[in-house]
C-alpha positions in Angstrom: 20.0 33.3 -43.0 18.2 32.2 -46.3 15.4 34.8 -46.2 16.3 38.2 -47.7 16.4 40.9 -45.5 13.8 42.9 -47.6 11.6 40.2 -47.2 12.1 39.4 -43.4 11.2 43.4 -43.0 8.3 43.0 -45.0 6.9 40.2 -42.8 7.4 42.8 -40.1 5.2 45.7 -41.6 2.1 43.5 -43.5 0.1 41.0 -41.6 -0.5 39.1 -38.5 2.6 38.4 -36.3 2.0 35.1 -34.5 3.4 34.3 -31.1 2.9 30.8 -29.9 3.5 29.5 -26.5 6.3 27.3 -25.5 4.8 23.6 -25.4 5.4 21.6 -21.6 4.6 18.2 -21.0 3.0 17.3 -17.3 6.3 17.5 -15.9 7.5 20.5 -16.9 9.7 19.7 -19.4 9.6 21.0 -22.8 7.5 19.0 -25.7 9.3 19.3 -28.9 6.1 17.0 -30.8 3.6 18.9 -29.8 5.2 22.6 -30.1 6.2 21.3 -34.0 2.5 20.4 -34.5 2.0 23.8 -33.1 4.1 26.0 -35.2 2.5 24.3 -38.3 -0.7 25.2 -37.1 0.4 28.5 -37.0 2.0 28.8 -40.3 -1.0 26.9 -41.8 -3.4 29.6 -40.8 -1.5 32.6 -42.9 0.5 34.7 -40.4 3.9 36.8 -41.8 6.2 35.6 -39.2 6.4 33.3 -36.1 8.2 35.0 -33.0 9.4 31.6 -30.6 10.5 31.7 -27.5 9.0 35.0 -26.9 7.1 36.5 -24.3 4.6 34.6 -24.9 6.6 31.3 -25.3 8.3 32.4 -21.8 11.8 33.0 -22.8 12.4 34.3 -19.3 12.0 30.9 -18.0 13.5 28.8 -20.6 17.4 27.5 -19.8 19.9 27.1 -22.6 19.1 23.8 -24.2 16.0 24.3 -23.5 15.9 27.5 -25.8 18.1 25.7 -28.0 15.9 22.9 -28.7 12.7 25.2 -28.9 15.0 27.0 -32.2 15.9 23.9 -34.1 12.1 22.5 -33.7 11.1 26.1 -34.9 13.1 26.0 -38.0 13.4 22.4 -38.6 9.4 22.4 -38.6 8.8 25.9 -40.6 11.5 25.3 -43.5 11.6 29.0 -44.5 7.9 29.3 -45.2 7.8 32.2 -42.9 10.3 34.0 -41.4 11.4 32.8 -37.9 12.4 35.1 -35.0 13.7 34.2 -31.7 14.5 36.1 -28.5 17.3 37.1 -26.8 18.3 38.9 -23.8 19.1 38.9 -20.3 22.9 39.7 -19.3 25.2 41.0 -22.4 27.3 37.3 -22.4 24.2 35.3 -22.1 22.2 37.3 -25.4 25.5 36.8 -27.1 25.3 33.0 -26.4 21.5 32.8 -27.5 21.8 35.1 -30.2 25.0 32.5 -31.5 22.7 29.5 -30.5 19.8 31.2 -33.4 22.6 32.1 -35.5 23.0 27.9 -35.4 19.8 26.8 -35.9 19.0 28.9 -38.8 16.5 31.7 -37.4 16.5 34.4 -39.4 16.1 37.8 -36.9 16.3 38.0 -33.3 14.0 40.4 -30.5 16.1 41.5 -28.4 14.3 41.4 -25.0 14.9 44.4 -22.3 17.5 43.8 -19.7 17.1 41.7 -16.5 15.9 43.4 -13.6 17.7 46.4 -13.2 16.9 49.9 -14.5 19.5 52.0 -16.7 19.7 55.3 -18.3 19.5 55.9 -21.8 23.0 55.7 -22.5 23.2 52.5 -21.1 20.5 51.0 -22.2 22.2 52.2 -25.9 25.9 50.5 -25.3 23.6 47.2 -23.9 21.6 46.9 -26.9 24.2 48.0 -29.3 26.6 45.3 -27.8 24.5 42.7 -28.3 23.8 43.6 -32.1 27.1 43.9 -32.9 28.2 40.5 -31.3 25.3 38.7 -34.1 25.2 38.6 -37.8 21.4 38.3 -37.6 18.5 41.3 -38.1 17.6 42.7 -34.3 14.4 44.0 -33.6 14.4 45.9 -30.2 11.6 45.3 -27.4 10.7 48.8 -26.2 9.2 48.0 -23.5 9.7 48.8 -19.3 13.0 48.8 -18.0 14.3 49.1 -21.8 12.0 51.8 -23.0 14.2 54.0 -25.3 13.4 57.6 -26.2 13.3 58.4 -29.8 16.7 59.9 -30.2 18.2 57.3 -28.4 16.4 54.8 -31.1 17.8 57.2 -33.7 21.1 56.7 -32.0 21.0 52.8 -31.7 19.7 53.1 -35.5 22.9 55.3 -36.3 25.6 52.9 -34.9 23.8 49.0 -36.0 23.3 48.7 -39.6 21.4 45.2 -38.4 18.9 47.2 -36.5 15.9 46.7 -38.7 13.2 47.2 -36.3 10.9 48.2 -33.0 8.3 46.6 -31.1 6.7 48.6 -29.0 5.7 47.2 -25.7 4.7 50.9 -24.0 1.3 51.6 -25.5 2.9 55.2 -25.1 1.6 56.8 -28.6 3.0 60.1 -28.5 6.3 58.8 -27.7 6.3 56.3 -29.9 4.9 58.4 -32.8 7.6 61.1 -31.7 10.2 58.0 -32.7 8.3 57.1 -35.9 8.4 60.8 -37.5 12.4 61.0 -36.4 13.5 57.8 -37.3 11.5 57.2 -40.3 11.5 54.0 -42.6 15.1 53.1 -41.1 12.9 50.7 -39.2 9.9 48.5 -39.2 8.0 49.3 -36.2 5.3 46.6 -34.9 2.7 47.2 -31.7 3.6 44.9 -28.7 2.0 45.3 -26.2 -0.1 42.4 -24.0 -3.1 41.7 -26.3 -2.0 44.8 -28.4 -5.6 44.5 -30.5 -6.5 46.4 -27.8 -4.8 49.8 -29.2 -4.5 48.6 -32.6 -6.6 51.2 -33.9 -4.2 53.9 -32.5 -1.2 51.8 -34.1 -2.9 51.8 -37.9 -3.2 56.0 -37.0 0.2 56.4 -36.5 1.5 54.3 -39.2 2.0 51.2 -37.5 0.9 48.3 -39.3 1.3 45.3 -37.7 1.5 44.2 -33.9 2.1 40.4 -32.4 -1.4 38.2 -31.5 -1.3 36.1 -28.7 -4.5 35.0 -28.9 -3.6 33.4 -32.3 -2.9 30.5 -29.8 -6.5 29.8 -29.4 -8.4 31.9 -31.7 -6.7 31.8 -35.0 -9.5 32.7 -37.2 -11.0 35.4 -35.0 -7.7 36.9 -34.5 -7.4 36.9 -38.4 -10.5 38.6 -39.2 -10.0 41.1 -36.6 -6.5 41.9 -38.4 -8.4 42.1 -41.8 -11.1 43.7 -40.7 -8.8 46.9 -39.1 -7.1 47.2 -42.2 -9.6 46.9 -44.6 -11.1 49.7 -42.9 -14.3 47.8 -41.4 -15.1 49.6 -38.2 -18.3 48.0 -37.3 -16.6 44.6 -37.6 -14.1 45.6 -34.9 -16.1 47.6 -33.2 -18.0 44.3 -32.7 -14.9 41.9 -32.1 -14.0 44.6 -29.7 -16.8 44.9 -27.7 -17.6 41.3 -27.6 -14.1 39.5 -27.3 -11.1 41.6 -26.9 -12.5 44.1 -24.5 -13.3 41.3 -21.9 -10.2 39.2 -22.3 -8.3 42.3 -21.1 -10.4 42.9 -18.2 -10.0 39.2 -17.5 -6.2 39.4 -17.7 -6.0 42.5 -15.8 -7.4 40.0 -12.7 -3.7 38.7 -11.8 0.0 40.0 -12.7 1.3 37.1 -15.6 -2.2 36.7 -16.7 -1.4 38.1 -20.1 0.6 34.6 -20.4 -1.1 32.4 -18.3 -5.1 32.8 -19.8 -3.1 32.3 -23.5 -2.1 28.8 -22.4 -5.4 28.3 -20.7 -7.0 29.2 -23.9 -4.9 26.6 -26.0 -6.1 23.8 -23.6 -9.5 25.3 -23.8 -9.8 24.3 -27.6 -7.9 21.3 -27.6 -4.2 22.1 -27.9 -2.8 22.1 -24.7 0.9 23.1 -23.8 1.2 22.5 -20.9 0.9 25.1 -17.4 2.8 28.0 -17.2 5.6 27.9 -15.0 6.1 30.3 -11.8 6.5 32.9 -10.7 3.4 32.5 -13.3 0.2 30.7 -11.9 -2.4 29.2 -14.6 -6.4 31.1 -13.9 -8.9 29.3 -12.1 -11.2 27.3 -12.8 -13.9 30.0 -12.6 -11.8 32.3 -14.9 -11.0 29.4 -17.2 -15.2 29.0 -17.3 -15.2 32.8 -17.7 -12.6 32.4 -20.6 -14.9 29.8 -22.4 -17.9 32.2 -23.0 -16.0 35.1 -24.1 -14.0 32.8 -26.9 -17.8 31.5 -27.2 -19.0 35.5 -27.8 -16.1 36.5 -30.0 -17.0 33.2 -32.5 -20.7 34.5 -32.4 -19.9 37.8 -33.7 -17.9 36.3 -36.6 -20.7 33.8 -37.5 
């Protein structure tokens, strides 16, 4: 890890955290060419960080080698410009192996997803998370989110015991919780909003002190997703009042249509505007083609309000 921590944390808390999908060729298998052209793409347009192999870039679904390849193309292709973060989860043994596997390839923090399947108490959710970030030298940021949703004193607890801890993405969209975890644990960690399409509450983030959140639909509308970000921190309320009633606002009601859509209509989008990656791969479905049509004239409404 090249990057300095301070900077890496800095990334986390001041601009536009970039998500890009995991490239697929049209037999499934993964597309290192393309995904390289994609991550530069990214990086070109002026985000903080790139999160691979993400939620959006289907980490549930990647094996191994696959994931391994998806980190080395990531780093090999960014070169420190931005700092790289990668995923891990699943069981205890198999974060340890992917968190080892960054470690390798020369990512810089990981985001440590919630565990598999089954449900925990707090405790246990604790001694999981805190056995994984003891097991890497890298930064962890923790996915709050579902089946690994922390409560604040828990956080405070995790915080207490991992001195590589550095920060919390929040995947509930629960704001008094999460603000009830912000005022106790304080600037020990950089907190980002993550929830699906999390423009949609970032308003209620800024409030609260929260910054920065991740953009999927970078994938297909850099610019748009850029001026939006600008636009709610510069204060502009009748620009995102506008972006918001003419853009992000449908897309949600869109992906609310089909559980995985939040994924699936990201990819669809890419391929909309000439970068495809390939389909999603199930349980996840790709839309249809009437939603892909109804996915054309809302990218079509969100570039009218910006022109």
């Amino acid at each position: 890890m090249s990057i300095a921590l301070k900077d890496i944390r800095a990334s986390l808390e001041d601009g536009l955290l970039s998500f890009p999908v995991t490239d697929l060729d049209a037999d499934g298998n993964f597309a290192a060419n393309s995904y390289a052209e994609r991550v530069d793409w990214f990086v070109k347009h002026g985000v903080s960080s790139v999160f691979v192999a993400g939620g959006t870039g289907e980490f549930f679904s990647l094996s191994e080698e696959e994931y391994r390849r998806v980190v080395e193309t990531a780093t090999e292709t960014v070169r420190e410009k931005v700092p790289v973060i990668s995923s891990t989860g699943r069981s205890i043994p198999q974060a340890i192996a992917f968190a080892k596997i960054a470690e390798e390839a020369g990512i810089n923090a990981l985001l440590l997803m919630p565990p598999y399947l089954t449900e925990g108490p707090q405790d246990g959710l604790v001694e999981y998370a805190r056995t994984i970030m003891q097991n890497t030298d890298l930064p962890v940021i923790y996915y709050n989110r579902r089946n690994g949703a922390l409560a604040s004193e828990y956080v405070q607890e995790l915080a207490d015991s991992c001195p590589n801890f550095i920060g919390l993405k929040d995947g509930t969209g629960d704001m008094q919780e999460l603000n009830d975890t912000i005022k106790t644990v304080g600037d020990r960690l950089s907190f980002i909003g993550g929830v699906p399409t999390a423009e949609i509450i970032a308003e209620a983030y800024l409030a609260i002190g929260v910054n920065t959140y991740s953009s999927a639909v970078f994938n297909f509308v850099p610019e748009l997703a850029i001026h939006f970000y600008k636009s709610l921190r510069a204060g502009d309320t009748d620009a995102v009042r506008k972006l918001m009633k003419a853009f992000y606002i449908p897309f949600v009601r869109l992906r609310g249509r089909k559980k995985g859509y939040a994924i699936s209509l990201i990819k669809a989008g890419a391929r909309i505007i000439g970068r495809d990656a390939g389909d999603v791969r199930a349980p996840l479905v790709m839309p249809m083609e009437e939603e892909v049509e109804m996915l054309k004239k809302i990218i079509s409404d969100g570039e009218k309000v910006m022109t």
